[in-house]
C-alpha positions as CSV (number, residue, x, y, z in Angstrom):
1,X,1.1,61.4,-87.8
2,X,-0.9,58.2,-86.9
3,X,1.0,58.5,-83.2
4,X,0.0,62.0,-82.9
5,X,-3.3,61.8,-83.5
6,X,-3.4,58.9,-81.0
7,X,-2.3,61.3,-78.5
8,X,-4.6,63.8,-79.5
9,X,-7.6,61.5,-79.1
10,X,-6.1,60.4,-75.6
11,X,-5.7,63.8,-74.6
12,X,-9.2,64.5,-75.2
13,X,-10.4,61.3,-74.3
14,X,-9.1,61.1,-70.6
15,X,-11.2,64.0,-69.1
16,X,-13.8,62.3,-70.1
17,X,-13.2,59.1,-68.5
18,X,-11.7,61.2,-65.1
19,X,-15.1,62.7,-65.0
20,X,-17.1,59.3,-64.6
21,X,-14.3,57.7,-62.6
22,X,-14.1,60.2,-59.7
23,X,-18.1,60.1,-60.0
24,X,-17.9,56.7,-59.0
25,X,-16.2,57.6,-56.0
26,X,-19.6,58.8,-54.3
27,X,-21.6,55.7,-55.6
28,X,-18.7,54.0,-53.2
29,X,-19.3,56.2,-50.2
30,X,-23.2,55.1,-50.5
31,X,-22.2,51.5,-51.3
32,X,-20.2,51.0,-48.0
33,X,-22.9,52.7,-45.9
34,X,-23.8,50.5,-43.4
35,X,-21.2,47.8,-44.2
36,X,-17.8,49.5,-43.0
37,X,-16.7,52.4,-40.4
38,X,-16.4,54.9,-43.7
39,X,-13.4,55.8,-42.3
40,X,-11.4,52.8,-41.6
41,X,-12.8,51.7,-45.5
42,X,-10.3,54.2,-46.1
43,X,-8.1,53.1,-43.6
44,X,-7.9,50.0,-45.4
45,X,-8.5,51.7,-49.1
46,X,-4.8,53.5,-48.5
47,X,-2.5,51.5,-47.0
48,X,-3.6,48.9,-49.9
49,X,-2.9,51.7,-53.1
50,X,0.6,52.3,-51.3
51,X,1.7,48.9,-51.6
52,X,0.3,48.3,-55.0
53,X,2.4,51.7,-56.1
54,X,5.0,50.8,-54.3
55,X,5.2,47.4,-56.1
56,X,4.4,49.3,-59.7
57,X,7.4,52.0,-58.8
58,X,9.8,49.2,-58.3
59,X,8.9,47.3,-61.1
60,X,9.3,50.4,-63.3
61,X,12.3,51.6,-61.8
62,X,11.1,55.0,-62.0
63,X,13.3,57.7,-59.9
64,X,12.9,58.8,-55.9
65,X,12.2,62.1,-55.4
66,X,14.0,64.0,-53.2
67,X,13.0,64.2,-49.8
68,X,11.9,67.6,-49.9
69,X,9.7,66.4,-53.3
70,X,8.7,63.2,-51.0
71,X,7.1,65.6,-48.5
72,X,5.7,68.1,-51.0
73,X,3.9,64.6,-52.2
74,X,3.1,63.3,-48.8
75,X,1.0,66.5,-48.0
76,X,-0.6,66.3,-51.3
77,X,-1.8,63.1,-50.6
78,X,-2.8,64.1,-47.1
79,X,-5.4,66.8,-48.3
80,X,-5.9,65.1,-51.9
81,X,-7.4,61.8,-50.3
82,X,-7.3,61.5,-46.5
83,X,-8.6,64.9,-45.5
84,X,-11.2,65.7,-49.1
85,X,-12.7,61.5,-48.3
86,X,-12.8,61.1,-45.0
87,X,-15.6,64.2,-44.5
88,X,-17.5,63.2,-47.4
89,X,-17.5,59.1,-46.7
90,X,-18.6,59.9,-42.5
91,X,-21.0,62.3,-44.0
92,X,-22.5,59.9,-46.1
93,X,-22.5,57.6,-43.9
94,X,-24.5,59.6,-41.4
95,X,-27.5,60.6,-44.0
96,X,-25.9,62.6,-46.0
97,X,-27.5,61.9,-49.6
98,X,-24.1,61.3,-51.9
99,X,-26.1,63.5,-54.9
100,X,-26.0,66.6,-52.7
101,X,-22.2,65.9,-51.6
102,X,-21.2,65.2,-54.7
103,X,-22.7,68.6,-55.4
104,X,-21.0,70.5,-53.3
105,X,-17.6,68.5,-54.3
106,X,-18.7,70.5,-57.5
107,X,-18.2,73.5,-56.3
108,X,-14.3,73.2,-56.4
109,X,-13.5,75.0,-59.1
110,X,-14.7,78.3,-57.1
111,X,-12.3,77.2,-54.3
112,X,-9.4,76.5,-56.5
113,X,-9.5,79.9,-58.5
114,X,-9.5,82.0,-55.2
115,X,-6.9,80.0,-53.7
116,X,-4.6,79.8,-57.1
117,X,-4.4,83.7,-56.4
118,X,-2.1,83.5,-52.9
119,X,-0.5,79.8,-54.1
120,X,-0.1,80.9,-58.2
121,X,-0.3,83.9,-58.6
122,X,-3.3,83.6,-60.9
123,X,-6.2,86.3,-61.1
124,X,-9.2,86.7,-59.6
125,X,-11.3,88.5,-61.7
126,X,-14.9,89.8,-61.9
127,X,-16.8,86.7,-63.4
128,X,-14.8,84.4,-60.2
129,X,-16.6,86.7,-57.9
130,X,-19.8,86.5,-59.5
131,X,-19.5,82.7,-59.9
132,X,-19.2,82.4,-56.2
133,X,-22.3,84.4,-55.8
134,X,-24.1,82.2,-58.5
135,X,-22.7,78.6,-56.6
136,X,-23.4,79.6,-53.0
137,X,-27.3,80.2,-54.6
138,X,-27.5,77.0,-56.2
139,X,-26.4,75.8,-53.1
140,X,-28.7,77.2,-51.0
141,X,-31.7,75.4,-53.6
142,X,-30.3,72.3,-52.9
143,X,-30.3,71.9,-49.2
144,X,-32.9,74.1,-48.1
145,X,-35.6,71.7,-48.8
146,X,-34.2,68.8,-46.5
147,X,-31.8,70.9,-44.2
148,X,-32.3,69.7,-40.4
149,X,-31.0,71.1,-37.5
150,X,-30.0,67.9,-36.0
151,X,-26.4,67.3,-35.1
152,X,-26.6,64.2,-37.4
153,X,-28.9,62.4,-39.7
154,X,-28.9,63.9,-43.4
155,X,-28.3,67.6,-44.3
156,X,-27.3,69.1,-41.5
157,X,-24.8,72.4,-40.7
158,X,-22.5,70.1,-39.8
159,X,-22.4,67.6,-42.2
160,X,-22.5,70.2,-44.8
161,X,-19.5,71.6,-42.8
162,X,-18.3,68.4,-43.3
163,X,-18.5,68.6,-47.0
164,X,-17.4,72.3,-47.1
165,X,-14.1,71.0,-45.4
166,X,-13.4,67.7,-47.8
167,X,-14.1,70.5,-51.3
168,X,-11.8,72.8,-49.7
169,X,-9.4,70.0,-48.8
170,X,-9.1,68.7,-52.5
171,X,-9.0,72.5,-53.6
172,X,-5.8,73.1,-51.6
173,X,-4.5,69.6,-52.7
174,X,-4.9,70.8,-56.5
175,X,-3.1,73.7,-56.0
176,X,-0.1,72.6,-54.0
177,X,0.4,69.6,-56.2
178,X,0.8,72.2,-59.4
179,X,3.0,74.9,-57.2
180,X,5.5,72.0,-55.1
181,X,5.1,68.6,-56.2
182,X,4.7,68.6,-60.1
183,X,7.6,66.7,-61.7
184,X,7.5,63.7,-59.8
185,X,7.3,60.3,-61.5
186,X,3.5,59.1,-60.7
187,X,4.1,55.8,-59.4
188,X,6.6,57.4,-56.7
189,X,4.7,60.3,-56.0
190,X,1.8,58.1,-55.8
191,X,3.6,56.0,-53.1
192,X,4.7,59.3,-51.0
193,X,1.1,60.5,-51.6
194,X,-0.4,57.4,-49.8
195,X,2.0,57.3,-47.4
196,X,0.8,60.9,-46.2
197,X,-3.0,60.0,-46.7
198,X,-3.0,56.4,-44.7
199,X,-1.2,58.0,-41.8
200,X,-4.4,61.0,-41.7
201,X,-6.8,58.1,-41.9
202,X,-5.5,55.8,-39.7
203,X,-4.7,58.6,-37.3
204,X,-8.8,59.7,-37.5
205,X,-9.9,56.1,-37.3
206,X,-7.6,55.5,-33.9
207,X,-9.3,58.7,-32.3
208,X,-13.2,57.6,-33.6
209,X,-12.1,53.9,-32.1
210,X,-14.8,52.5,-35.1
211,X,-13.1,49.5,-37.2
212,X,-16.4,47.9,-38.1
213,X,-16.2,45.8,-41.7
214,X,-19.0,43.3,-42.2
215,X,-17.3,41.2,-44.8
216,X,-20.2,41.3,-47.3
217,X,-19.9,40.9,-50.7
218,X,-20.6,44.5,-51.1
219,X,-18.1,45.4,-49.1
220,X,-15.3,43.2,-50.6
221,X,-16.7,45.0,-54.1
222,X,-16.4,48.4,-53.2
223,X,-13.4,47.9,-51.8
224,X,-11.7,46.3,-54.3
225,X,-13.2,49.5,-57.2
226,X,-12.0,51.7,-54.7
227,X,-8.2,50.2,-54.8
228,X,-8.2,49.5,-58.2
229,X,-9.9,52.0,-60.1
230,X,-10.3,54.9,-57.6
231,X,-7.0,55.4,-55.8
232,X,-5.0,54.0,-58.4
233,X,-6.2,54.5,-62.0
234,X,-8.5,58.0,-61.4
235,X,-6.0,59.7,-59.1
236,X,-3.1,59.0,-61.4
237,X,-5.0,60.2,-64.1
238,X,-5.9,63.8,-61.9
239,X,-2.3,64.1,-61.2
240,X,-1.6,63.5,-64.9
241,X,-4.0,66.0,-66.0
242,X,-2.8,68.6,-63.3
243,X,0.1,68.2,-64.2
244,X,-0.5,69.2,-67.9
245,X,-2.5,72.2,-67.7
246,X,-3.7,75.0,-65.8
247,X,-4.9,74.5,-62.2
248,X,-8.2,76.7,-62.4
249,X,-9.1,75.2,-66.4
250,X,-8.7,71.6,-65.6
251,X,-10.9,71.6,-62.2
252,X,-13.5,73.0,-64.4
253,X,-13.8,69.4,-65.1
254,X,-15.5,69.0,-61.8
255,X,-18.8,70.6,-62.9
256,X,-20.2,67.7,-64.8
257,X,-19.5,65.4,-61.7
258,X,-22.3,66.3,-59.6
259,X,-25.0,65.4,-62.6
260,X,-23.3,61.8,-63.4
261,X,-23.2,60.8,-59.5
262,X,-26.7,62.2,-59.4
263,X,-27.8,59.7,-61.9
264,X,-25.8,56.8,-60.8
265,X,-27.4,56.9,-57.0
266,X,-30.8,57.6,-58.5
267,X,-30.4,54.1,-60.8
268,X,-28.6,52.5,-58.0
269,X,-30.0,53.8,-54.5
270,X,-33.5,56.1,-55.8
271,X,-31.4,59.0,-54.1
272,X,-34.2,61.7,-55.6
273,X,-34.0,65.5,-55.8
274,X,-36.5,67.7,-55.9
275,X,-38.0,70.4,-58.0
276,X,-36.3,73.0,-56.7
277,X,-32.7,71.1,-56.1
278,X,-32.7,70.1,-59.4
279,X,-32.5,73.7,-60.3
280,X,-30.3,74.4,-57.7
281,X,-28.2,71.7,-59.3
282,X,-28.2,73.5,-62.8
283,X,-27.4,77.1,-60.9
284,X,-24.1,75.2,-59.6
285,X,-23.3,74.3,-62.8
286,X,-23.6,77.7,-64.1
287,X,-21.3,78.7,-61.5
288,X,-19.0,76.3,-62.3
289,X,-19.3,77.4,-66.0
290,X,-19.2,80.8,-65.2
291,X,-15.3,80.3,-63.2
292,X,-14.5,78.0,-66.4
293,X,-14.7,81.1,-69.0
294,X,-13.3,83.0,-66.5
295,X,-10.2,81.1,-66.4
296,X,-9.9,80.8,-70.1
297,X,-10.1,84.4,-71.2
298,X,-6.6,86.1,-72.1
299,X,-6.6,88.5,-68.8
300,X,-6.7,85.5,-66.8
301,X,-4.6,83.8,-68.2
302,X,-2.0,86.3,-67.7
């Protein structure tokens, strides 16, 4: 009894801690600004999580997967990490506030349900519709205020393209991981992941030709969270909790990010939001919300 209420508490516990984890993740993408190309950070970030799960898989012994499994992973990891970070961290980079891409990183549950219906089969019902309706509003509140038509340098369409791609990225990452590549031990998926993410990154980071790293303290720091605790101990964790539940209920998680990222740049960086993309903050959530009971009544479930 003691051991299964351990796992109970566990079970419960670990969204929790995934939530303010991953929202760490865009405190990172601010930190570096400045400091690192934001793409070769990540060309770095990978290849360094590969060899620290490779190490872990031997050490465990745990089992290969096949090579068909391996690939399954590898793609995974391509859209999971290389191809969701690399829009976000350049976007960032380029003026982007990391409150309003975390925001729209928020938005994946709407992406996931519609794109569980071709990869899983799920349904798409009435409330899915009108939570998209409900998120593409909120999103409107939040970068009309400060949206420029510039090419670069803050909210612009493209770096909001730029974050549209990354959400969708991790969407299609969440979805292909639960339909091809569940069952595979963590520390070797993890290894086959990062092998298909540091070969995206590296790849991007040849063609942009931008290997800038200052060396600074805060560069050393961020990188060394973003080994440790973001590619290693919050991704396992998302795989873990993929793996245990349904697709469309578990990214329902994502909703809460946005407000903890919001507060962490405002304490850390003064990132502020207005009035009006506050609200626009609180629509998305309802969105999110909205998709959430969606996914949990008995016709969807079906």
């Amino acid at each position: 009894m003691p051991n299964d209420n351990a796992k109970l508490f566990v079970t419960r516990l670990a969204p929790l801690v995934f939530v303010v984890l991953w929202a760490t993740g865009f405190v990172v993408s601010r930190l570096i600004a400045g400091h690192v190309a934001p793409v070769w950070f990540l060309g770095i970030r990978f290849p360094a999580a590969l060899a620290f799960m490779l190490a872990l898989a031997l050490w465990q012994g745990a089992r290969w997967p096949a090579p068909r499994l391996a690939f399954h992973a590898a793609v995974t990891g391509t859209c999971m990490h290389g191809l969701y970070l690399a829009p976000f961290y350049w976007a960032v980079a380029h003026g982007m506030p990391a409150g309003v891409i975390s925001l729209i990183a928020g938005l994946q549950p709407l992406f996931t349900a519609f794109l569980a219906v071709p990869m899983l089969g799920e349904k798409v019902s009435g409330r899915h519709w009108l939570g998209l309706v409900i998120g593409l509003c909120g999103i409107a509140l939040v970068l009309a205020p400060k949206l420029s038509f510039a090419l670069l340098g803050g909210i612009t369409p493209f770096t909001t393209a730029l974050a549209v791609f990354g959400t969708a990225s991790l969407s299609f990452a969440t979805v292909y991981q639960k339909k091809f590549a569940s069952g595979i031990a963590l520390s070797t998926g993890g290894v086959w992941q990062y092998v298909g993410a540091s070969a995206t990154v590296l790849l991007i980071s040849f063609v942009l030709g931008d290997y800038a790293f200052d060396g600074s303290v805060q560069a050393w720091a961020a990188m060394g969270w973003a080994v440790l605790v973001l590619s290693i101990c919050t991704v396992t964790l998302m795989v873990w909790l993929i793996n245990r539940g349904a697709v469309v209920r578990l990214s329902s998680l994502m909703f809460l990010v946005p407000g903890v990222s919001s507060l962490m740049t405002y304490v850390l960086f003064d990132e502020r939001l207005s009035l009006i993309q506050l609200i626009g903050m609180i629509v998305c959530a309802a969105a999110v919300l909205v998709v959430n009971r969606a996914a949990t009544t008995p016709e969807a479930a079906q």
